[in-house]
C-alpha positions in Angstrom: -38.1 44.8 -63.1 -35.5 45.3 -60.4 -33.6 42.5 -58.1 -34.9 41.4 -55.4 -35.1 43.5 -52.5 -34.5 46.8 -54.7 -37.6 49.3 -55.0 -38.6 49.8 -58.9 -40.4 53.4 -59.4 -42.9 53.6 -62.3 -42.2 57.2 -64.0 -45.2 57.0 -66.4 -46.9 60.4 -65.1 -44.8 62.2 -67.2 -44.3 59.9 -70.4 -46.3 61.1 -73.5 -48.4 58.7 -73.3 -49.3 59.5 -69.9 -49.9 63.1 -71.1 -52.1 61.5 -74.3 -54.1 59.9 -71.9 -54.5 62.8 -69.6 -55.5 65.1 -72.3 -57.9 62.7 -74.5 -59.8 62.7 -70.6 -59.8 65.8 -70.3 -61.3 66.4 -73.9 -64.2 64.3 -73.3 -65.0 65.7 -70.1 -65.2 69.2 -71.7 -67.3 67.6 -75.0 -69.6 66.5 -72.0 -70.0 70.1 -70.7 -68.7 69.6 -67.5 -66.8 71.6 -65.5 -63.3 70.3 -63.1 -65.7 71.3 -60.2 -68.6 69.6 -61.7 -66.9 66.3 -62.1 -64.9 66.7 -58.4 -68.8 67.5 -56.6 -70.3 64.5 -58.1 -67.2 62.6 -56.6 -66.6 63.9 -53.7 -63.5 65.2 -54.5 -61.7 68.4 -54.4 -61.9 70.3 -58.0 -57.7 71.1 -56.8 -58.0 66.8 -57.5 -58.9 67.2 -60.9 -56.7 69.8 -61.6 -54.0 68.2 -60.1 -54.9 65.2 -62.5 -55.5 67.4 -65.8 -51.9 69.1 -64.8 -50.2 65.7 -64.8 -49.5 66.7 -61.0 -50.8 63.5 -59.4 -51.7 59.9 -61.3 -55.3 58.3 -61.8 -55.6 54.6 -60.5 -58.0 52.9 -62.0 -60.9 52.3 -59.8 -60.5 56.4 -59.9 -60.5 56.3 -63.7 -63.7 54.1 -63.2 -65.0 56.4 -61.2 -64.5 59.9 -63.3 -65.6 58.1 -66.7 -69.0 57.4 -64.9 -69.5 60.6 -64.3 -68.1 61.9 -67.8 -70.4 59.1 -69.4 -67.9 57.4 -71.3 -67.2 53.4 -71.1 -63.4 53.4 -69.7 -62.6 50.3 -71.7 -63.4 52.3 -74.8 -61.1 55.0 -73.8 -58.1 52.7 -73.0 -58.5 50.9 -76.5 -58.3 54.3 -78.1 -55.2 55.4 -76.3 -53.9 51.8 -77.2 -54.4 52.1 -80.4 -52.6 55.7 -80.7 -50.1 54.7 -78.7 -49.4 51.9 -80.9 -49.5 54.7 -83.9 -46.8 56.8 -81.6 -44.6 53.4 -81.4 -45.2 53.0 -77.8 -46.4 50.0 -77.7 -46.6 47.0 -80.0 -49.8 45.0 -81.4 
């Protein structure tokens, strides 16, 4: 945290961890045999979006993490508790 007044920037798009995250995403959409473009139609997004996502060019929040996971079928709580857990492997965080 920064003083009062003073503008704290979160660099996490391009930790590891970030990137772990991005790519276990990434691998599940492909397991479900969908496509960037099929993921982005059933949005309503661009498929430049989930590229820029996949690329590490531009962060997920989470309602847009909520979101993608519904369409990838996967429970988004599940996935953050495996990327906790490998992060705590990686010493990234503690238990």
């Amino acid at each position: 945290m920064g003083r009062p007044g003073q503008r704290s920037t979160v660099a996490s798009l391009h930790t590891e961890s970030y990137k772990l995250f991005v790519k276990m995403l990434a691998a599940k959409r492909e397991a479900a045999g969908l496509t960037q473009r099929d993921v982005a139609k059933a949005l309503g997004w661009r498929q430049s979006v989930i590229a820029r996502i996949e690329l590490h060019d531009r962060r997920l929040d989470v309602i847009e993490l909520v979101q993608l996971a519904s369409v990838i079928g996967l429970d988004p709580a599940k996935l953050i508790r495996e990327l906790r857990a490998l992060m705590i492997k990686r010493g990234d965080v503690t238990d």
